[in-house]
Every structure is written in structure tokens, then in C-alpha cells.
N, C-alpha and C positions, 0 to 999 in steps of 0.2 A: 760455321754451322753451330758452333758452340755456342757461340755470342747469341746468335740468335735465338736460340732455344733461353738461354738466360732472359734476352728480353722479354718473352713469349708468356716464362714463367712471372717475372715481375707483373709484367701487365695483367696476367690470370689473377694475381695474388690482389693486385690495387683493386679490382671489381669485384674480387671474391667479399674484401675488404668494404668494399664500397655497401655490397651488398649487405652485411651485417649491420650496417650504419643506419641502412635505409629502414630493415625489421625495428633498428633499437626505437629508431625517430618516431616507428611509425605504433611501436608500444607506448613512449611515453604518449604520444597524442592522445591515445585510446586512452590511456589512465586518466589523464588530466580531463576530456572530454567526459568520460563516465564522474570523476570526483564532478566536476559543473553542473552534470546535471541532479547528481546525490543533494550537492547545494542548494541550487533552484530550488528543491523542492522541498527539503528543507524549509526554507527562506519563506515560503510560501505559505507550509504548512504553520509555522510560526508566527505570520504577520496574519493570516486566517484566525489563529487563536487569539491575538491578541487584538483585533479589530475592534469589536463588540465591547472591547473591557470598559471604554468611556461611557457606554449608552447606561442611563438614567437606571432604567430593569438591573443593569448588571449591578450597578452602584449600591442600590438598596438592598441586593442580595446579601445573604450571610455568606462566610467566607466558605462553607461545605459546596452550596450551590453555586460561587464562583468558581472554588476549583473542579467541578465536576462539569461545569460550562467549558472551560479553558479549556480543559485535556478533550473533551469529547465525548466524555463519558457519560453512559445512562443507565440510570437506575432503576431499576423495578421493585416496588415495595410491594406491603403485603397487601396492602389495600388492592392494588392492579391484579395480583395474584387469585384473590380473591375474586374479582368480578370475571375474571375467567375462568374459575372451577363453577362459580353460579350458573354463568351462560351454556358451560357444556353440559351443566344438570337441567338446564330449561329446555332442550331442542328434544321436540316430539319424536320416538322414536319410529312412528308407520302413521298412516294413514288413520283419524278416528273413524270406526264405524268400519274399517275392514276388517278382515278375520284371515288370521293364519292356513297354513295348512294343516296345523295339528290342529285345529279346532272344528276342522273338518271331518278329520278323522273319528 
């Protein structure tokens, strides 16, 4: 009875074991799967930026508007600034030739 219970416990302990093995295996996958995919896109986001750098446009650029091509990045000057406070002062605010209700009054 003894023996047996000894084996009982060995063998609980080798699957309990087993078990841990199988969590750890199945951590690292998930790490290394998630690090691959961080890569890829990476990788991607990288060889996107860098596509464009040969084409002629890019070439003749100064080096402000290639870095500002490369990275993604966009700018808004004052000029742009401007023809949008212009346009929000040009839109009609009612109808010509209608009248209020206070002017009714």
C-alpha cells in the first residue's frame, strides 16, 4: 500500500511537472510570436520610409523636407493657417434678404 501510494505521488508530481513545462513553452511562444510581430511592423514601417528616398522629387528636396517626408511628418504653416481663419470669416452667416426675429419685433 505504501509503494503504491509512492508511485501515485511520483507520477502526480511528473504531470504536475509536466504541466509547468507546458505554461512555460507556451509563454515563451507567445513572447517570441508577439516580439515577430513588433518586428514585421517595424520592418515595414521602415522600408515604407525609406521607399520614396530614391525618387527624383525626394532627391531635389532640401534636407528639412526630406526629413519631414521620411518620418511622416506634417506641417502646417502660417500661410495654411491663414487661409483657414480667411474662409471662416467669408461663410455667410443667414440667408440675404431674411430678417431676424428681433427685427420683427
Amino acid at each position: 500500500m505504501l509503494h503504491a501510494d509512492k508511485e501515485a505521488l511520483t507520477a502526480r508530481t511528473k504531470v504536475n511537472l509536466l504541466a509547468v513545462r507546458e505554461s512555460e513553452l507556451t509563454l515563451y511562444t507567445n513572447n517570441c510570436r508577439t516580439l515577430g510581430t513588433v518586428a514585421a511592423i517595424m520592418s515595414g514601417l521602415a522600408f515604407f520610409g525609406l521607399l520614396y528616398t530614391d525618387q527624383p522629387y525626394f532627391l531635389k528636396a532640401d534636407a528639412w523636407v526630406q526629413f519631414v517626408y521620411a518620418n511622416g511628418l506634417q506641417q502646417q504653416g502660417p500661410a495654411e493657417s491663414a487661409s483657414l481663419s480667411s474662409t471662416q470669416k467669408a461663410k455667410p452667416k443667414g440667408k440675404p434678404g431674411s430678417s431676424s426675429s428681433t427685427e420683427l419685433l
